[in-house]
Every structure is written in structure tokens, then in C-alpha cells.
N, C-alpha and C positions, 0 to 999 in steps of 0.2 A: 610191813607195807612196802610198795612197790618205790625205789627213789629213784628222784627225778632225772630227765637223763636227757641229753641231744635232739634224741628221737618223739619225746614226748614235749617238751619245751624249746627247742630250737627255731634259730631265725623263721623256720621254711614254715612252720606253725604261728606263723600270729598272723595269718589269712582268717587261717580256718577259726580263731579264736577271739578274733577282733572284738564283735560286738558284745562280747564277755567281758574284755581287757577292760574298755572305755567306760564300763559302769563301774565308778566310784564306790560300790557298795562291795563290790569284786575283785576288782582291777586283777593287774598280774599276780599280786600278791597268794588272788583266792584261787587263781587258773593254775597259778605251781600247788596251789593246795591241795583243786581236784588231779593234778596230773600225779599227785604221790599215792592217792585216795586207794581202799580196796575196799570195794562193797562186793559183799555176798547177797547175792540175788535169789533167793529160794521161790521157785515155781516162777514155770517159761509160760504160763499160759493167759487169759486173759487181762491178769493185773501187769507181769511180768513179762510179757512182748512189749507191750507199745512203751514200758517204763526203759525197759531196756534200751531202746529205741534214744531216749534222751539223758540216759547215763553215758551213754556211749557217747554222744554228741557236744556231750559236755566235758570229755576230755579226762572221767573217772581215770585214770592210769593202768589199775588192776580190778579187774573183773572175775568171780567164780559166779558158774549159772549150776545152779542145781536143779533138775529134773527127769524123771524117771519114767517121763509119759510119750509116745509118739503122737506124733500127727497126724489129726483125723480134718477130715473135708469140712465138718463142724467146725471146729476149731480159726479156719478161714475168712469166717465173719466180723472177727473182735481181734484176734493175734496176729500182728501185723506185721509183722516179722518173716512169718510164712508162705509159703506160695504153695500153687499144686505140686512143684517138683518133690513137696518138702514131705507131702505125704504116704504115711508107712516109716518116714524114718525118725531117731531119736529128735526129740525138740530141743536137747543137750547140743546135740552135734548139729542138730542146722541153724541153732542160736548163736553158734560160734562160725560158722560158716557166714550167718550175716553180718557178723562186729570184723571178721576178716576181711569181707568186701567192705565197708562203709570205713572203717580206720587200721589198718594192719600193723598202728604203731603200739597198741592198746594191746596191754599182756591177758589172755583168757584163760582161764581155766574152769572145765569141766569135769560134771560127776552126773552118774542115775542112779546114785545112793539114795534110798529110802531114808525122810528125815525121823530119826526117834530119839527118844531121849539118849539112846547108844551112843548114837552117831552126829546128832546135835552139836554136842560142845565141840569136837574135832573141828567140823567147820567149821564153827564160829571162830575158834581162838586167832587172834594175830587183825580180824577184818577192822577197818574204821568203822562200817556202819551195816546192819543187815537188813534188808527191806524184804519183808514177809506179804508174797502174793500168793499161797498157799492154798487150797481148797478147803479145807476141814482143821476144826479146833484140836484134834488131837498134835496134829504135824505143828499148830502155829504155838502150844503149851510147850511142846519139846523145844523149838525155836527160841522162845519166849525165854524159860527157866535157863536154856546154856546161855544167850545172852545175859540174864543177871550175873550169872555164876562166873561169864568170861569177864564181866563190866564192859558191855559193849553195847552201844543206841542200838533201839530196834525202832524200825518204821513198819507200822502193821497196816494192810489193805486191803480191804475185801468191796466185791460187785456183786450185786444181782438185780435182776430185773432192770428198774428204774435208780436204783438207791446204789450209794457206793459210801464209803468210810474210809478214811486214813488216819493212823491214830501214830505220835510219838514217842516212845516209852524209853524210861532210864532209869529203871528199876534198879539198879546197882547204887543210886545212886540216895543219901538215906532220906529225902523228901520228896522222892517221886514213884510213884507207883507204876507195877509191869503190867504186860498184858495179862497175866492171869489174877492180879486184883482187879481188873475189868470184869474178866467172864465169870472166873471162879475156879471148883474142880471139879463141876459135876461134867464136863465136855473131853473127859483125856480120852473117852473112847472114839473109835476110829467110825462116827457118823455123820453126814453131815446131808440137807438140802443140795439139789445139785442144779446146775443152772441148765441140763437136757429136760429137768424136771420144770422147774419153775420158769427159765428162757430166759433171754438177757439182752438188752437192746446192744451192739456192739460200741457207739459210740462212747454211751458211756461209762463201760471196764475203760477206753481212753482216757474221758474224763479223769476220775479216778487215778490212773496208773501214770499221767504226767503229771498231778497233783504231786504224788507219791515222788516223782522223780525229782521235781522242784522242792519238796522239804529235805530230799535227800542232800542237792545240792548247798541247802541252809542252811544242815546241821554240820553237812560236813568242811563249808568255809567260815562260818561262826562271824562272820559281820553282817550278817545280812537279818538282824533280828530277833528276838524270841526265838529258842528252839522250840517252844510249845510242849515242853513234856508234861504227859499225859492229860494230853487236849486230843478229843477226837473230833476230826471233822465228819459229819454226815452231809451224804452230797444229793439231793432230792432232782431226779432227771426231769420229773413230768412238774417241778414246779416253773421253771427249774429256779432252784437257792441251794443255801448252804448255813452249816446252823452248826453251832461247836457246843462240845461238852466238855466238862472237866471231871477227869476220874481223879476220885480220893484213892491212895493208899491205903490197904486193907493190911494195916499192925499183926494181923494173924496170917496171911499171907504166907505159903509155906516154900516161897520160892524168894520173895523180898523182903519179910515181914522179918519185926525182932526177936532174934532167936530164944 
């Protein structure tokens, strides 16, 4: 984890962090919490722009953004982070290029590593929390199974169309269930619905993805309530509501379950 430092927690920062400080459920205690914080962010695009957007602004201290996709003119509708310039180049390096302009006290680091079970746990090891906006269930089970395996919270999110979900999972942990006692194993392969296929209202992948950023900030200062593990929220655009589930733990689970 990234510790705390002048530059992140200093006199010249309680401007920018005020309305943070003053909520009792927060205070400075939870602002030095997020300024130590390292979330890994996997996928810059729909769920992972606009989330990023209020991780950043909340002062997370260390940042890794993983993604391996450029920027298309599509993309400009919902990922908000983006502009025309940004299009044609990596969404790694212009995700980092916006958290440079908006806070340059804030340590980033970047990859356009492909996420698979290989290369999974490497990222994960050392993160406080990992917030999975990922396209396809193969990339989010890889995700998933190194989180168990590092003991490390995952925040899972996915959008489409009208509907969104954010779910908490701490699979590591021996009464809570991961995300793959949600889906299962029939999804490790690499296919998924796509939202050029099905379409995607833009506002709400926002919806969604500063949901994601607000439970990210919950789990990761721990007085602000319930972490909700493995509760998933379903987020209904055209009602619009919200409506929660709770996953049981699958005992045969071959990522959390008893050996």
C-alpha cells in the first residue's frame, strides 16, 4: 500500500477534501485511510471511466488501471474520462493522463496486460480492494479466483442496456461467497453479449459505476456501514429502482469452497 505522505494529506489538502473531513462517518481518520488506499481498477471503459472519475476524487492515494483497449468514438457516449483527442490511443495511458490532470498528487500506475488466470494474482497481490468493470465472465472469474486466493475484497459491476449490478464479494473470507459461487463455471470461456450488440443508455454505466465507487469508498474506510458482502445490487434504469440480492456460498465452489 501506498503510505501516507505531505503530499497526499498535507495542510494545502483539506480544501480539496473538506466535505469529506466534516462527515462524522469519515472524518480525517477515513480521508488518511483513503489517501493510503490502492485499488486496482480492471477495465477503463464503461463501468471503469466514470468510476474512476470519483476514486480519484476521493483521494484513493494509489491507483493501478488495467486495460488493454483503445479508444473508439463509441466509447464517447458513457466513458467519461475521454475526449476526441483520446481517440486511437491506449485507454491505459489516457486514463492516466486524466488522473494527472485532475490530482498529480495521486501515485498511478499502468498496464495493457490481458487479465487471465496467469496474470490475475500478480495484479492483485499487495491491492486494498479490486473493483472489476470488465466485459466478459471469463476475465471477471480470473479476477475473481486471484482475489480469493490473494484474500483481497472484490467489487464486481457490470451495465447493459437499462440494468446495472454491483455486487461485494470476500470470498477469502470462510462465510462469504466469491463471484464465481454467483455465476458458476460454465462462463470461463472467453464470450460474452456486447453492449455495440444490445446498446447501452450512457447514463446509466454512470449510474452504476459511481455506485461501484461509493461502496468502494465503504469498504475501504469501514465505518461507514455494512460492507454488504455478497449482496448484489440490481439497478433497473427504466423503473427506475433498485432491488438487492443475497448470494449464498456454494461449499463446492472450487475457488472458495471447503477443500
Amino acid at each position: 500500500m501506498a503510505s501516507s505522505s505531505p503530499a497526499l494529506l498535507g495542510p494545502e489538502r483539506l480544501d480539496r477534501f473538506a466535505r469529506h473531513i466534516v462527515l462524522p462517518e469519515l472524518g480525517g481518520t477515513g480521508q488518511a485511510t483513503l489517501a493510503n488506499a490502492h485499488v486496482l481498477l480492471l477495465g477503463l471503459g464503461g463501468i471503469g471511466a466514470p468510476a474512476l472519475q470519483y476514486l480519484a476524487a476521493a483521494g484513493i492515494g494509489r491507483l493501478t488501471l488495467v486495460d488493454d483497449d483503445v479508444v473508439d468514438a463509441s466509447n464517447l457516449q458513457r466513458q467519461t474520462i475521454y475526449t476526441e483527442r483520446d481517440i486511437g490511443h491506449g485507454k491505459a495511458v489516457a486514463a492516466r493522463r486524466w488522473v494527472s490532470n485532475f490530482d498529480r498528487a495521486l501515485e498511478v500506475t499502468i498496464s495493457d496486460t490481458r487479465i487471465t488466470p496467469e496474470t490475475a494474482p500478480g495484479m492483485v497481490e499487495g491491492v486494498s480492494l479490486v473493483l472489476d468493470g470488465t466485459d466478459n465472465f471469463a476475465t471477471r472469474l480470473a479476477a475473481s479466483d486471484a482475489c480469493v486466493a490473494e484474500r483481497v475484497p472484490l467489487l464486481s459491476a457490470a451495465v447493459g442496456r437499462f440494468q446495472g449490478q454491483v455486487g461485494a464479494f470476500a470470498g477469502h473470507l470462510p462465510a462469504n461467497p466469491c463471484y464465481r459461487c454467483y455465476v458458476g463455471d460454465a462462463f470461463d470461456a472467453e464470450d460474452c453479449d456486447t453492449c455495440a450488440e444490445d446498446g447501452m443508455l450512457g447514463a446509466m454505466a454512470g449510474w452504476a459505476a459511481t455506485f461501484a465507487a461509493m461502496q468502494a469508498v465503504r469498504i475501504i474506510v469501514g465505518s461507514m456501514g455494512d460492507p454488504q458482502w455478497g449482496q448484489l445490487h440490481l439497478l433497473d434504469g427504466l423503473k427506475p429502482g433498485m432491488r438487492t440480492l443475497k448470494i449464498a456460498k456454494d461449499p463446492a465452489c472450487r475457488a472458495c469452497g471447503m477443500p
